[in-house]
LUMLO-709136 format. One record per residue: residue number from 1; z, y, x of N, C-alpha, C in turn. Coordinates in steps of 0.001 Angstrom, whole numbers, plus 500000, padded with zeros to 6 digits. Atoms other than C-alpha are relative to their C-alpha. Layout:
REM residues N
(r NUM,(Z,Y,X),(Z,Y,X),(Z,Y,X))
...
//
This chain:
REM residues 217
(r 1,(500487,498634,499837),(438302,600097,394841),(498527,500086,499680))
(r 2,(501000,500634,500462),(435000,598788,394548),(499513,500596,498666))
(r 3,(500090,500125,501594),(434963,597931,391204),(500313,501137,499138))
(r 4,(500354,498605,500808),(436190,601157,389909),(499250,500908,500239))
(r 5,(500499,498389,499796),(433893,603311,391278),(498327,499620,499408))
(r 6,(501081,500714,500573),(431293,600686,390041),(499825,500895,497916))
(r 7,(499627,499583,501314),(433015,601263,386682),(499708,501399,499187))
(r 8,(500195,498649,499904),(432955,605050,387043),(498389,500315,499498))
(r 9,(501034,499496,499480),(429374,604982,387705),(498917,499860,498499))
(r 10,(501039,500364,501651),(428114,603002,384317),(500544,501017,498794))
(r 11,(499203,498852,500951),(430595,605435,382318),(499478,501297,499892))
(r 12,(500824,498538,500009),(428501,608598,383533),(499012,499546,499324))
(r 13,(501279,500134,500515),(425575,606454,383050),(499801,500166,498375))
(r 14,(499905,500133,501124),(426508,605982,379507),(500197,501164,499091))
(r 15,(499921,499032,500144),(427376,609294,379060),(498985,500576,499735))
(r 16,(501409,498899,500083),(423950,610718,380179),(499024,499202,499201))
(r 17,(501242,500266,500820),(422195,608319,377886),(500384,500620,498454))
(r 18,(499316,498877,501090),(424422,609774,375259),(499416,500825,499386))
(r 19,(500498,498302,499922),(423620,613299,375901),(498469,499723,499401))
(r 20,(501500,500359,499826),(419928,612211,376307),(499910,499798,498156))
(r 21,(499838,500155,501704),(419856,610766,372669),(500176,501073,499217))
(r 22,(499666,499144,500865),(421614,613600,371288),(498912,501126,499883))
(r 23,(501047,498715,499869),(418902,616280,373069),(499083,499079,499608))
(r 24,(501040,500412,500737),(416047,613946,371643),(500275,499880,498465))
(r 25,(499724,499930,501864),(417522,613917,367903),(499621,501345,499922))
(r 26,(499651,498921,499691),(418236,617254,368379),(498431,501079,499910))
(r 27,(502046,499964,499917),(414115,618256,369593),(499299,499250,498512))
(r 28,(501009,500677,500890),(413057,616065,366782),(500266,501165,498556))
(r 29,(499471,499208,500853),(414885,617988,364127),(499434,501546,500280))
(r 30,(500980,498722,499827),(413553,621035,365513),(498232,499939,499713))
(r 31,(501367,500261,500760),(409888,619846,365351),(500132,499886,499209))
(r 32,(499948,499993,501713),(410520,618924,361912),(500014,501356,498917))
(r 33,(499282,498714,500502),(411735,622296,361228),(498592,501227,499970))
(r 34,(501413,499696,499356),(408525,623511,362849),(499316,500138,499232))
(r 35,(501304,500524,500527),(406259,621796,361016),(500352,500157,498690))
(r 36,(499869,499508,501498),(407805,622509,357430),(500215,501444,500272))
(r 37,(500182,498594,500181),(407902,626271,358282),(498537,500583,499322))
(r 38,(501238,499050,500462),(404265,627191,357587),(499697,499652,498230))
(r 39,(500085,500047,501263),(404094,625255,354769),(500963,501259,498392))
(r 40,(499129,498866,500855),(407107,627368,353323),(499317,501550,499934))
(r 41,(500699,498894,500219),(405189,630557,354365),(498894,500045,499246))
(r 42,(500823,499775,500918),(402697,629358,352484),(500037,500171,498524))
(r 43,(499050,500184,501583),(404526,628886,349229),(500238,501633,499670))
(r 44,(499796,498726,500406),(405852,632202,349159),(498949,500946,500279))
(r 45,(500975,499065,500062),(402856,633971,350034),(499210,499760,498507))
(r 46,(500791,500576,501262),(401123,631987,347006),(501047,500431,498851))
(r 47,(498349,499182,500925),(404456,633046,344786),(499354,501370,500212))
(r 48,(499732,498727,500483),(404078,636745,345364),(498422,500638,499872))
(r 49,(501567,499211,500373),(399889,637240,344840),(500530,500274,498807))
(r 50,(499856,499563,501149),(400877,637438,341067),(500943,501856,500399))
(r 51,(499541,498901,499546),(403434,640266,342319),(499209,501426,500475))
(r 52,(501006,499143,499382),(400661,641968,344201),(499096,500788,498742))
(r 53,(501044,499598,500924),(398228,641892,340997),(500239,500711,498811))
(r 54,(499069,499506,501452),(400892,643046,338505),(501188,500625,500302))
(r 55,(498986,499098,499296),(403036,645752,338644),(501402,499635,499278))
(r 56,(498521,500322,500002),(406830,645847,338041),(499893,499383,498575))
(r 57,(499840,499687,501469),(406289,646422,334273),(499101,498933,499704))
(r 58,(500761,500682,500228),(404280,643712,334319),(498384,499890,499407))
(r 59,(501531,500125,500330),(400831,644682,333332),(499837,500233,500757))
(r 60,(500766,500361,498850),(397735,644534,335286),(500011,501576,500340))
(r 61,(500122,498836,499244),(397680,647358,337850),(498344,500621,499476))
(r 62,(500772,498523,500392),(395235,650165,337029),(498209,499615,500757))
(r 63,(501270,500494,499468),(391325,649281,337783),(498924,501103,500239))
(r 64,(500461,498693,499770),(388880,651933,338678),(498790,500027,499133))
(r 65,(500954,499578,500933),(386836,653534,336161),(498064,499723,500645))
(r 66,(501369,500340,500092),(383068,652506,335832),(499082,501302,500362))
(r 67,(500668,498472,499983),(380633,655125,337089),(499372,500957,499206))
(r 68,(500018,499056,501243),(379776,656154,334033),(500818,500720,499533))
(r 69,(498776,499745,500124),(382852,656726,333325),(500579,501560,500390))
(r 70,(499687,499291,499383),(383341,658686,336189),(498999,501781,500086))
(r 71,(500560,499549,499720),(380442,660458,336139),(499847,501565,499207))
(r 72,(499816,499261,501338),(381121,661832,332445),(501137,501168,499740))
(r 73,(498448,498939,499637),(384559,663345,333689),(499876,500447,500255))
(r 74,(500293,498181,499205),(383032,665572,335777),(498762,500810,500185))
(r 75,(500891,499299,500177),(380563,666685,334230),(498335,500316,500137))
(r 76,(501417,500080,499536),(377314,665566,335651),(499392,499204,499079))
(r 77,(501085,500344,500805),(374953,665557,333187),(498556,498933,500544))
(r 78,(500860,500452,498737),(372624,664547,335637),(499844,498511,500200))
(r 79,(499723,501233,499639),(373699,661501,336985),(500565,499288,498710))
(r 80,(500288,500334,500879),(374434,660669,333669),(499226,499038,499105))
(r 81,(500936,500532,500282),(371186,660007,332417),(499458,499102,501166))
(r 82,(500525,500883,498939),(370511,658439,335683),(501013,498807,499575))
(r 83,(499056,501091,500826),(373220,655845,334932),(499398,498883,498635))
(r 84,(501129,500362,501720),(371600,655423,331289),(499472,499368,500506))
(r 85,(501096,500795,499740),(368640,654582,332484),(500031,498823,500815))
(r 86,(499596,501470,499403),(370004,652138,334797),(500461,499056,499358))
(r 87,(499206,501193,500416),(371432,650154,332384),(501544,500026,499668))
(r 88,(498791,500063,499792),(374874,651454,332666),(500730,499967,498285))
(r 89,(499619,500270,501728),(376748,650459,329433),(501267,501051,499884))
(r 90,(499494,498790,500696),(377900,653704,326976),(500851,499422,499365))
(r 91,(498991,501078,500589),(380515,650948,325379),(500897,500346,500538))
(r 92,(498219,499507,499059),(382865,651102,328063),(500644,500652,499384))
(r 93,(498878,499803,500471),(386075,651931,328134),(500824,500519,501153))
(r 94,(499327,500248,498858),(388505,652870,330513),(501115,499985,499604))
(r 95,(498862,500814,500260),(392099,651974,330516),(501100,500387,498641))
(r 96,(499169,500094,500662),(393575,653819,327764),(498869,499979,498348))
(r 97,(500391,500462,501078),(390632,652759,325641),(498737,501256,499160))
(r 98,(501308,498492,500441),(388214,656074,325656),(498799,499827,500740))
(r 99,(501680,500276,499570),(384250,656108,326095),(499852,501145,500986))
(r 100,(500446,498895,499059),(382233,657905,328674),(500097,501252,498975))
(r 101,(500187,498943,501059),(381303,660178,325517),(501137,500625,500059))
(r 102,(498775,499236,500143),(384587,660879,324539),(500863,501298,500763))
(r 103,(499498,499785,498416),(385571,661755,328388),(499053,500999,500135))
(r 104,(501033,498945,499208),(382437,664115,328614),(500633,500863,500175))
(r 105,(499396,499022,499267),(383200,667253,330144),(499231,501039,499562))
(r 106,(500377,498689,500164),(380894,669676,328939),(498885,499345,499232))
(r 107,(500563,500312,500852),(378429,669812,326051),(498526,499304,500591))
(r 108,(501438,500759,499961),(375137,668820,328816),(500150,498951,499730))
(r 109,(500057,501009,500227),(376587,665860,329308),(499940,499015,498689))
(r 110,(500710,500175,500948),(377136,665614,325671),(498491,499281,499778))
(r 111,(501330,499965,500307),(373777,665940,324996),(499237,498995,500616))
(r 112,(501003,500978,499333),(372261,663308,327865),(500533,498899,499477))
(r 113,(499586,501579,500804),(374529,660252,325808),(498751,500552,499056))
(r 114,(500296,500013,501014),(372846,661519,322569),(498185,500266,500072))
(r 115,(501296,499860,499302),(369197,662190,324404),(499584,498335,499969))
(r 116,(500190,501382,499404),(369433,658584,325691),(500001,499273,498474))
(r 117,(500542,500925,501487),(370298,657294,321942),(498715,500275,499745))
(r 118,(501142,499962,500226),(367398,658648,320858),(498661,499558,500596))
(r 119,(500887,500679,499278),(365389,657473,323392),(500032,497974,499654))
(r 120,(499240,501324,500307),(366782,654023,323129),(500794,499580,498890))
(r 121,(499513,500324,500830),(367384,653449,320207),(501092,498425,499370))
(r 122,(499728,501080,500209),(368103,650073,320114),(500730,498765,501551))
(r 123,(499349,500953,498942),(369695,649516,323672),(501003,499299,500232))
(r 124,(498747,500122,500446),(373402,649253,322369),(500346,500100,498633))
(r 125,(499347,499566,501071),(375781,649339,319828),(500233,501047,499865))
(r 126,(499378,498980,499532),(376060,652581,319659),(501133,500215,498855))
(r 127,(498862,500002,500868),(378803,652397,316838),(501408,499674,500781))
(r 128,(499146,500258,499176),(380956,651492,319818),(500176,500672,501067))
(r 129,(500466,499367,499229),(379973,654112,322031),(500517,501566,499319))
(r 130,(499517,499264,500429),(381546,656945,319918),(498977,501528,499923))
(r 131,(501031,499114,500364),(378148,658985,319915),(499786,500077,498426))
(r 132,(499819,500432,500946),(377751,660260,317111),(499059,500091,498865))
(r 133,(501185,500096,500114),(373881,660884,316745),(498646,500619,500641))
(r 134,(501226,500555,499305),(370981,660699,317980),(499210,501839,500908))
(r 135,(500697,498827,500191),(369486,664136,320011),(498456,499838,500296))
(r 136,(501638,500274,499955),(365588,664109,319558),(499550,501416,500472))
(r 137,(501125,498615,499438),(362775,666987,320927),(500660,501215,499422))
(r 138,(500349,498986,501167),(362426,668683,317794),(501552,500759,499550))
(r 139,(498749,499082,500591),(366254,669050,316950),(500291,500749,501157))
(r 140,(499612,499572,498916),(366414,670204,320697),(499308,501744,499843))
(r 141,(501113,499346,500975),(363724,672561,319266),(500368,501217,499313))
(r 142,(499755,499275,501083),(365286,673682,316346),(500730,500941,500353))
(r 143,(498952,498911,499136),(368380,674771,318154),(499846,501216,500839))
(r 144,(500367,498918,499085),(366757,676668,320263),(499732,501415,499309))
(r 145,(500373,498776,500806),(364833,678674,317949),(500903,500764,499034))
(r 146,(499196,499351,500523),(368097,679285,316156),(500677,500919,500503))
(r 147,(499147,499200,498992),(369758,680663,319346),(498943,501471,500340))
(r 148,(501135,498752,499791),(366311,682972,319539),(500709,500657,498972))
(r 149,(500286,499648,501303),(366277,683910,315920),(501842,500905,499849))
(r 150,(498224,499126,499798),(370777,684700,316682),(499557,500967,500937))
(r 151,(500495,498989,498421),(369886,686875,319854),(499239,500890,499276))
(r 152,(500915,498904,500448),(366939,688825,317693),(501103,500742,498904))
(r 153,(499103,499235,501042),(369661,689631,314783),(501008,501007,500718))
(r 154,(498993,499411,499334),(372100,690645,317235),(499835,501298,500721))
(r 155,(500597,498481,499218),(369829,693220,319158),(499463,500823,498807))
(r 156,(500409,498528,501248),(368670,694595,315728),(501252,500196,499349))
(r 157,(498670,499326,500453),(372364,695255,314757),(500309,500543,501458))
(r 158,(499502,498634,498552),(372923,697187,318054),(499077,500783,499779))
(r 159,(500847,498925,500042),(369811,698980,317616),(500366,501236,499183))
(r 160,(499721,498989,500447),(371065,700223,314712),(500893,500729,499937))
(r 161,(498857,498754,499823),(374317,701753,315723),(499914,500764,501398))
(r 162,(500232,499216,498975),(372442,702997,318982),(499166,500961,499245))
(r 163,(501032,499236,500621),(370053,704640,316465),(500833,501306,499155))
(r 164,(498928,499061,501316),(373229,705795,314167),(500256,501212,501262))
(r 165,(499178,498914,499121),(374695,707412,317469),(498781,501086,500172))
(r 166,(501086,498918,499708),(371159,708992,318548),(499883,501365,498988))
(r 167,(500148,499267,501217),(370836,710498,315171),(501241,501123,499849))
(r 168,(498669,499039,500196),(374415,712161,314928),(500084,500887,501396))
(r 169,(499972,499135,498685),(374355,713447,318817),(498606,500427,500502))
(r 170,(501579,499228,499390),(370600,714153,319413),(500012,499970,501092))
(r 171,(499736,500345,497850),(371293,712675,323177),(498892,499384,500052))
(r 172,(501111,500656,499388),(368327,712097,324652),(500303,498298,500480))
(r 173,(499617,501307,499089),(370419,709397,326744),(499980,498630,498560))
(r 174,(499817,501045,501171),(371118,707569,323405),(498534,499442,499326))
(r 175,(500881,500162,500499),(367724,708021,322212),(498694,498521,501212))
(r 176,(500335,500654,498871),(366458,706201,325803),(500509,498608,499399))
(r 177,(499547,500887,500697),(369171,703666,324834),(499458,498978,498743))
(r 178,(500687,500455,501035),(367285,703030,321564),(498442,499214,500222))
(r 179,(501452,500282,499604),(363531,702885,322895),(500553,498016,501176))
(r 180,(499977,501168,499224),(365269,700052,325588),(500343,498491,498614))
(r 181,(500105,500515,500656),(366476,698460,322749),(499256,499091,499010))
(r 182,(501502,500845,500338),(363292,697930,320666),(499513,499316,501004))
(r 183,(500643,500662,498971),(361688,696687,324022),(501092,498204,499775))
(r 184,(499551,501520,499981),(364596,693825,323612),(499722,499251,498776))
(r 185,(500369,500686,501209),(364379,693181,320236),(498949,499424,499380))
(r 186,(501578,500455,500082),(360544,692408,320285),(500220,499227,501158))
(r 187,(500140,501149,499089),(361047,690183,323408),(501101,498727,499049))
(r 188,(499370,501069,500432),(363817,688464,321304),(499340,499123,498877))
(r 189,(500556,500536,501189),(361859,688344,317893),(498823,498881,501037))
(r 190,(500799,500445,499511),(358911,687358,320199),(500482,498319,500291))
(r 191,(499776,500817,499516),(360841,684569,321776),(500290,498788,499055))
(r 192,(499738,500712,501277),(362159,683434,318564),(498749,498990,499175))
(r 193,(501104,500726,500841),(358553,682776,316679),(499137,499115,500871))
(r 194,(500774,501085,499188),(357098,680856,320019),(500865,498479,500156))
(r 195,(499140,501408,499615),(360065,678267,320252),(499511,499369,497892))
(r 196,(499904,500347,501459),(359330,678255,315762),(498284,499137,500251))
(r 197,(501324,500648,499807),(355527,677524,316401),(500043,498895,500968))
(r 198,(499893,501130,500009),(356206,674926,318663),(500194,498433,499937))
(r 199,(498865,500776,500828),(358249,672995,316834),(498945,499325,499057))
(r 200,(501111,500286,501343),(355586,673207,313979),(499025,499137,500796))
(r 201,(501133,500397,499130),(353092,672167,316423),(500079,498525,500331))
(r 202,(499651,501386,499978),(355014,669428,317523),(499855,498895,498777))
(r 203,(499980,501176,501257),(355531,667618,313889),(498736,500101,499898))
(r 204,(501255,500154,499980),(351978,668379,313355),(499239,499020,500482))
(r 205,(500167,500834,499373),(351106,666330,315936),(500718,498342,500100))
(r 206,(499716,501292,500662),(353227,663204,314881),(499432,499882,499095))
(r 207,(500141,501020,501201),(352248,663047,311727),(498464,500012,500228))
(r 208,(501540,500698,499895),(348371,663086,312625),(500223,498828,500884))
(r 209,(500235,501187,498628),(349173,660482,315567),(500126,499030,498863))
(r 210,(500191,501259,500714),(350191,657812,313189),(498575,499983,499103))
(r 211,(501390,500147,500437),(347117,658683,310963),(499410,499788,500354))
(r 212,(501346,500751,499237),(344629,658579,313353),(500054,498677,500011))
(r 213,(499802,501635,499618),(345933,655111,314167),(499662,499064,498679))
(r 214,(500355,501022,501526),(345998,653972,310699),(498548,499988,499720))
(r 215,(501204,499425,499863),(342474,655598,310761),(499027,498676,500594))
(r 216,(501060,500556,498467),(340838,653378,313866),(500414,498898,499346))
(r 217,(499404,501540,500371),(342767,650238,312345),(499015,499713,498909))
//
């Protein structure tokens, strides 16, 4: 009786070293499991950055326009030339391959690319820059006095069909009409021959500046 219960007793024992064994394999395999998890999260996180940087279609996702760029889209002449002068390069491009120029928004801005060539002549390519020449003083100048010199033609062809009407109706009111008229048309002519004389004034004054110089030399 003894003896079997002896027997009994090493049979559990053997049992629970069993078990024991099995829950320490068992734990180990789990640490193992453990400890190759992060690595795996790291794998696939490193796998899907390309995913992140490139869209379905596979090109590179969309990059944000240069402030020049931006600046030219909407119109601010302004900040523009501030740009310029910083350095900001009239080359650019933005993604489907068009210049700030191109992108301008309204003829100031225009005008502050083609200001800046002229100023800078030699800061860029501008053959890559899609300007497509140069705006200086004098042509700033010229224009002007053309927009006078349009404006004075325009008020002396109204004058004279406020003059035609005066004449056929003998209306005082028309004749009023007329007298306001001349008053514009002499502020326009007027305005016209001061933007022409300065102009003159201006070249004048280049071409003695280099003389003098050649002069003193």
């Amino acid at each position: 009786m003894v003896l079997g219960t002896v027997r009994h007793v090493e049979l559990l024992s053997e049992a629970g070293l069993a078990v024991a064994a099995a829950a320490a394999a068992a734990a180990e395999d789990v640490e193992q499991q453990l400890k190759q998890q992060p690595r795996h999260i790291e794998a696939v996180e490193a796998d899907a950055v390309p995913a992140v940087a490139v869209s379905p279609s596979g090109q590179a996702r969309k990059q944000d326009d240069p402030p020049l760029l931006k600046a030219s889209k909407a119109g601010d002449a302004e900040r523009v030339s501030r740009l310029l002068a910083h350095g900001h390069d009239p080359t650019c491009r933005d993604s489907k391959g068009r210049t700030p120029y191109q992108l301008a928004a309204n003829k100031e801005v225009r005008d502050a690319f083609r200001r800046f060539m002229a100023e800078q002549p030699d800061a860029w390519d501008y053959s890559s820059s899609d300007i497509p020449s140069p705006l200086t003083p004098e042509m700033e100048t010229a224009q002007q006095s053309k927009k006078a010199e349009k404006r004075a033609r325009q008020k002396a062809k109204e004058k004279d069909r406020t003059d035609g009407k005066a004449a056929a109706g003998g209306s005082s009111t028309a004749a009023a009409a007329g007298d306001s008229f001349d008053d514009e048309l002499a502020a326009a002519m007027a305005e016209a021959a001061a933007i022409s004389n300065r102009a003159a004034a201006s070249g004048k004054a280049k071409q003695v500046g280099p003389a003098a110089s050649s002069n003193s030399s």
